[in-house]
N, C-alpha and C positions, 0 to 999 in steps of 0.2 A: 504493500500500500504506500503511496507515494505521500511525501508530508509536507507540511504546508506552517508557515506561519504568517499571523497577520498580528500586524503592529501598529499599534494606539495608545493615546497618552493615558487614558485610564478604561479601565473595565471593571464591569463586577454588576450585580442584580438592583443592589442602589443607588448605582452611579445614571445621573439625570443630567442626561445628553444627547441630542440629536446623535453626532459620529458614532458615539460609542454604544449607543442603542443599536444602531444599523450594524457595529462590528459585532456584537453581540450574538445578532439574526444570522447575520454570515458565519459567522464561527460557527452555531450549533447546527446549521443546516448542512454543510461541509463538511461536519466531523462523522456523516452518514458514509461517506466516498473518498475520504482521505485523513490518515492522521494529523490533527490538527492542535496547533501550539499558540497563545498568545504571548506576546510577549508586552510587558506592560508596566507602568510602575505603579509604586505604593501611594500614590495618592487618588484622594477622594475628592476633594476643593479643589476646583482649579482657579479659584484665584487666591489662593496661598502656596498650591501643590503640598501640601505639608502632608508626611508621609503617617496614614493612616493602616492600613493592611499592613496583618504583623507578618504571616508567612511568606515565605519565597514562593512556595508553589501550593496549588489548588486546584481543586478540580470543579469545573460549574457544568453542570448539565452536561457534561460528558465532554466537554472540553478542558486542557490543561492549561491552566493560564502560569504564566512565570509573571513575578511580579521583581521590579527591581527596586532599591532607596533612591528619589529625590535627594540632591547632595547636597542644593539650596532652593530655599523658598522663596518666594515671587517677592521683593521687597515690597513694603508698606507704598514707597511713592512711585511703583511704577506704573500705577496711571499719570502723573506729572512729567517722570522720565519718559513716554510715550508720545506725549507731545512733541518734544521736540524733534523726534524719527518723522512723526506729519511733516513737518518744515520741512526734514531732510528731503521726502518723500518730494512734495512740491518744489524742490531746487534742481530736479532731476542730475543731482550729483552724486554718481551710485558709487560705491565702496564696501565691497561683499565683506571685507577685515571690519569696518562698521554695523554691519546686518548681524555680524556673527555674535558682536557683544547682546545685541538685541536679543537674539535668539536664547541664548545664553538667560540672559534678564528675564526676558518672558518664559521662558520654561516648558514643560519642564526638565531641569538640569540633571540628566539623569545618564550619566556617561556610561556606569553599569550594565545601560539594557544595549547601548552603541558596542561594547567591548563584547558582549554578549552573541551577538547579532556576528560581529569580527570571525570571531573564535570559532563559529560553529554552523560558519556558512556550509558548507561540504554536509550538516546533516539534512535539510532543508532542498525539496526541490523547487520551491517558489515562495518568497516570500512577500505578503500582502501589505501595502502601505496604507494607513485611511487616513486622511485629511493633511493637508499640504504645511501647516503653516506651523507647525510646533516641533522642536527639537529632535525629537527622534525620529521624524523624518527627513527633515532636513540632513541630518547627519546618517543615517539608518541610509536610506538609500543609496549612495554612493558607495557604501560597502559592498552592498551585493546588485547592484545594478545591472548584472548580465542574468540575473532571474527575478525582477521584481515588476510586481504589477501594485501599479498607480490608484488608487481611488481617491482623489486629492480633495471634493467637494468644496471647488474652489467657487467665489463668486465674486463680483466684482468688490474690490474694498481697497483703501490705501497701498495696505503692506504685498496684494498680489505684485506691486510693480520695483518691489525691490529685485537688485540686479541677483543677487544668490538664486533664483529662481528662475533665469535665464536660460540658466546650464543645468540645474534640478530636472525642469518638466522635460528635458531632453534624455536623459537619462533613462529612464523606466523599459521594459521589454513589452509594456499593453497597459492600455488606460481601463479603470472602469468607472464612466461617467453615470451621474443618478439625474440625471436631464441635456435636453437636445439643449438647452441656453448655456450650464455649461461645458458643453464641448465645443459649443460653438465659441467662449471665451477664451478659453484655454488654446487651442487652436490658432486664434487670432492671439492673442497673445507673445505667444509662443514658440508658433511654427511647426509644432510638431506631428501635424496633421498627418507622418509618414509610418508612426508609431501604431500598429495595430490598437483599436479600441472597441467598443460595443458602447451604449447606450443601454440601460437595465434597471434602474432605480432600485428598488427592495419592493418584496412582498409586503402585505399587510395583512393580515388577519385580529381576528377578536378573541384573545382566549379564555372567555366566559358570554354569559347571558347576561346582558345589559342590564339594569335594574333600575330605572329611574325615579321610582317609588321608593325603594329603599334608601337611595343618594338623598332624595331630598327630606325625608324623613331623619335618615342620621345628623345632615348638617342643618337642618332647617331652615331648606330654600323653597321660600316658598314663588307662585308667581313666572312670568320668562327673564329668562336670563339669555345671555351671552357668555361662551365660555374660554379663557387664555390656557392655553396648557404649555409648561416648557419655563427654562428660565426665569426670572421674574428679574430683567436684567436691560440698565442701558442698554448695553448692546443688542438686545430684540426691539430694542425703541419704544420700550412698556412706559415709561415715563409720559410720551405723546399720547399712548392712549386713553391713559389715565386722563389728561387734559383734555382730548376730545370726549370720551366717554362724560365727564363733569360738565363739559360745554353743551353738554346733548340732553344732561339732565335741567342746567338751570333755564335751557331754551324750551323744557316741552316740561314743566313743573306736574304735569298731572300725569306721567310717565311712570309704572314702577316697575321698571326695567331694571334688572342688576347688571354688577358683571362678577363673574365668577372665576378666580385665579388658582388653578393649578400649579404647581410646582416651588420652587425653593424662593426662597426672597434674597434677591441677592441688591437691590436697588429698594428705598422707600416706597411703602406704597400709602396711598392717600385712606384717613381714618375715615371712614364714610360707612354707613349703614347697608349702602347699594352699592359696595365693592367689597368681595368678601373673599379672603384670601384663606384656604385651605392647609398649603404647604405641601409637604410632598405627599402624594395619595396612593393606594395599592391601585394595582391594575385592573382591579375590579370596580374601585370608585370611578378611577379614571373613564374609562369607558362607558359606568353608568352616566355619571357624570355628563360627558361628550353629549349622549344620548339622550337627554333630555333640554339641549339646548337648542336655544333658538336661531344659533350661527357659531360656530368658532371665530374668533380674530388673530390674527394675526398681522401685528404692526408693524415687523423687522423690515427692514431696507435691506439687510443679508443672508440669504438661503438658498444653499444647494441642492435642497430636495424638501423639506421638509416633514417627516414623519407625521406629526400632532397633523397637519392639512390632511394627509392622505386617510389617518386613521377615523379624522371626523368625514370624510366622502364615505369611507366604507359604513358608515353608520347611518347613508345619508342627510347627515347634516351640511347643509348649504358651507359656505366659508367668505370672511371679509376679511381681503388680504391690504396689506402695502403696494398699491402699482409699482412702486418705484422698482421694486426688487424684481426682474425678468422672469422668474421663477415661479413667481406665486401669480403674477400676472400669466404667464404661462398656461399655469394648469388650468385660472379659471374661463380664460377663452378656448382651450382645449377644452373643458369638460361642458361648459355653460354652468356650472353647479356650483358658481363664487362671483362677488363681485370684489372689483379693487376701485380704492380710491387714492386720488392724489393729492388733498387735502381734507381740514376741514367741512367744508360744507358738502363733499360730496360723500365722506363718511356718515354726514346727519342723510345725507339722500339715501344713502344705500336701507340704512334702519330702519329712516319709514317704508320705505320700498316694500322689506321683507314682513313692515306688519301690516300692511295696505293693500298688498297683492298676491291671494291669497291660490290662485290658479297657478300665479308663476312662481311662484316659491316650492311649492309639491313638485311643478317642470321640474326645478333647479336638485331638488333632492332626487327624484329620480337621474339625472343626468349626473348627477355625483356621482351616484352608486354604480353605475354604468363603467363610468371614466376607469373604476378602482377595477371594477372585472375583466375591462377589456384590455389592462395597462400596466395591472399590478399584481399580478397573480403569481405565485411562488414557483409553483412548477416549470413556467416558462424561464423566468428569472433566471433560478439556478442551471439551468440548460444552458443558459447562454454561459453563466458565470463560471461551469464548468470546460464551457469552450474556449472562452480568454483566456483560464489556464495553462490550458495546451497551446495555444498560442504561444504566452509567454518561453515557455519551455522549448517550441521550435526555433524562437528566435536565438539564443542562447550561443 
């Protein structure tokens, strides 16, 4: 049985992340058809990386995960320090000896799983990379670059145009991209259009029976809601929602429309009766949860695929994304089963929309549900994902 490792800044059943949720799906569905190995580090917080998981090795649902020590943690002012890399960014004066401190800074620092990765290429016949922009791939890939396949879920944002990643996306033996936007970025970008890839996103499935009755019972939500699921973080741009969602209530006072936040709080969130922040929820809330709302949101300006979007179509629940982001605009003129707005007043458009047009909103859930069967189904997926394998390995 031929073996295989994929490599990601963290892993584990707790850890609440877009990438590391999709490496997770990939791991355990792979580990059916080839021996398969994470290799990962000890941390849990990635904005500390401060090493959490005490053992070296574990076993999750039938995969082996290695875990390595973070050697340092993210300092306290590196969002401050981060600033001034944008200026760098905007001076287009590139200096990969400059990116490298960055890389280093942002984290996580964890030289163990690179020595690791060194040491023991020869047992490995392909090793898997997820997401582009943190240390252990950065440095992970150029080790074993004559058998590595790419899944970088890059999307457009400052740090894609540092020059270290010139020579990076060039590298790889096979991409594997989770939407046509970005590979068609990466690509242009890049140039590496010559590089065998597929296009495949990830499966989705529901692994229980939804329970909406019971969700709203336990937390006592009563009423429609709207539901966030995923970081609770600047960087998904939750701070704006908060603001339009608050603008949306002081303009329609007789409104009792919530909004309902799933996941970890990594940014404030506003003390309000009609903003009800859960924290992190099992996978059975989650879902009931999903389930009983009256649209998912989705504020972020950056996403490579989004899981939370796919897993509210599979439920058909409609979706109101960020235009801005290619991606989320993407799926909902592919599916019709979302809208996007590009400010303001066109997020207050979309709300009323969804409780005023009550024909088109049913369309909208049906064409959700649709998009996920015709687009996201596991069996196909992995078919493919077993194909870029071999890919990878011809090129070699």
């Amino acid at each position: 049985m031929k073996k295989i490792a994929l490599v990601n800044q963290r892993y584990g059943l707790e850890v609440n992340g877009g990438s590391e949720y999709y490496t997770r799906l990939i791991a355990e569905r792979l580990a059916g058809d080839f021996e398969v190995d994470v290799i990962t580090t000890k941390a849990l917080d990635y904005t500390t990386w401060a090493n959490h998981y005490e053992a070296d090795e574990e076993n999750i649902n039938g995969v082996r995960v290695l875990r390595f020590p973070v050697e340092k943690e993210r300092a306290a002012d590196f969002n401050e320090y981060n600033g001034a890399y944008l200026s760098y960014i905007q001076s287009n004066e590139r200096d990969t000896a400059r990116e490298e401190v960055w890389f280093e800074k942002q984290g996580p620092y964890c030289p163990a799983a690179i020595e690791y990765i060194r040491e023991n290429k020869d047992k490995y016949d392909v090793f898997i990379f997820v997401t582009y922009l943190y240390y252990l791939s950065v440095k992970g890939i150029p080790e074993v670059a004559d058998k590595a396949v790419f899944i970088p879920t890059a999307h457009e944002e400052p740090f894609i145009h540092f020059k270290t990643f010139e020579t990076l996306f060039n590298l790889p033996k096979a991409y594997v991209f989770l939407t046509d936007e970005e590979k068609e970025l990466v690509q242009k970008l890049f140039g590496c259009g010559n590089i065998p890839c597929d296009v495949m996103g990830t499966g989705v499935e529901v692994p229980c029976e939804p329970d909406e009755a019971a969700f709203r019972a336990k937390f006592g939500i009563e009423g429609d809601y709207i539901v966030y699921v995923g970081r609770i973080d600047e960087g998904k741009d939750c701070p704006m929602m908060f603001r339009y969602f608050t603008e949306y209530k002081k303009r329609h006072p007789q409104s009792t429309l919530k909004l309902v936040l799933m996941g970890k709080e990594v940014c404030e969130v506003p003390k309000r009766k009609d903003i009800i922040s859960l924290g992190f929820v099992s996978e059975e809330d989650k879902f009931s949860g999903i389930s009983g709302a009256k649209c998912l949101v989705l504020p972020s300006k950056f996403e490579s695929l989004s899981i939370s979007v796919l897993e509210a179509m599979t439920l058909s629940v409609p979706v109101i994304v960020n235009g801005i982001c290619e991606v989320l605009k993407g799926h909902c003129l592919k599916s019709n089963g979302g809208l996007y707005y590009m400010n303001y007043f066109e997020f207050e458009g979309i709300i009323d929309y969804v409780f005023s047009h009550e024909e088109e909103y049913n369309k909208m859930r049906e064409n959700a549900r649709r998009y996920i069967r015709e687009n996201y189904e596991w069996d196909a997926i992995m078919s493919k994902f077993r194909a870029i394998i071999s890919k990878a390995e011809e090129q070699k």
